[in-house]
C-alpha positions in Angstrom: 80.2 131.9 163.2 83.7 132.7 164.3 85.1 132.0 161.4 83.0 133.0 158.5 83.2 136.2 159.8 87.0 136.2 159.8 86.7 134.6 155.9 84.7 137.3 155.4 87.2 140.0 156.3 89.9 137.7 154.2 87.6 138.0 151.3 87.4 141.6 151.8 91.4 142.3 151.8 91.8 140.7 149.0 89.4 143.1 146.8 91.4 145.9 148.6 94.9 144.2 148.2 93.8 144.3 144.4 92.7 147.7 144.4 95.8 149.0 146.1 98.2 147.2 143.7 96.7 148.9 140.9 96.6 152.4 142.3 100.5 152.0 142.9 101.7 150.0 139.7 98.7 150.7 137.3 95.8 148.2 136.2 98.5 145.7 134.5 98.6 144.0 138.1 96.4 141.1 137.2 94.8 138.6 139.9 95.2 135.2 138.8 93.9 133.5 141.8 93.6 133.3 145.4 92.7 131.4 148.8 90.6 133.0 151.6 90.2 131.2 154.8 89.6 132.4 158.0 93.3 132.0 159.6 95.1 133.8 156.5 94.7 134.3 153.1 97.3 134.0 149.4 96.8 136.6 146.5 98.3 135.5 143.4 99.0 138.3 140.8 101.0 139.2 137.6 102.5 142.1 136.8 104.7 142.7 133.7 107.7 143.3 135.2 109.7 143.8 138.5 108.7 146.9 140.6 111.3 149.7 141.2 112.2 150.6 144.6 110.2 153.4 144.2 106.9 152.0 143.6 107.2 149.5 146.8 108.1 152.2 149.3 105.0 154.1 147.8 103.0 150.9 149.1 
């Protein structure tokens, strides 16, 4: 259906969301939970501290 494909593709970001996160800040970004549905999705993470201004424009 419609929108299992579209959770699908939510599911998906959220591996790469991770994934990109930790090539930028290192693997101390931890997931700690999420929701995927097929109209948006929510990554929840941790990370030990505040990123500089340098790290978020290299996102």
């Amino acid at each position: 259906s419609k929108d299992r494909t579209a959770t699908k593709k939510n599911h998906t970001a959220t591996h790469l969301l991770q994934w990109a996160l930790q090539e930028i800040l290192g693997k101390s970004v931890a997931q700690q939970g999420s929701f995927v549905g097929p109209d948006y999705l929510r990554f929840d993470s941790t990370y030990p501290k505040a990123p500089t201004v340098k790290e978020l424009k290299k996102g």
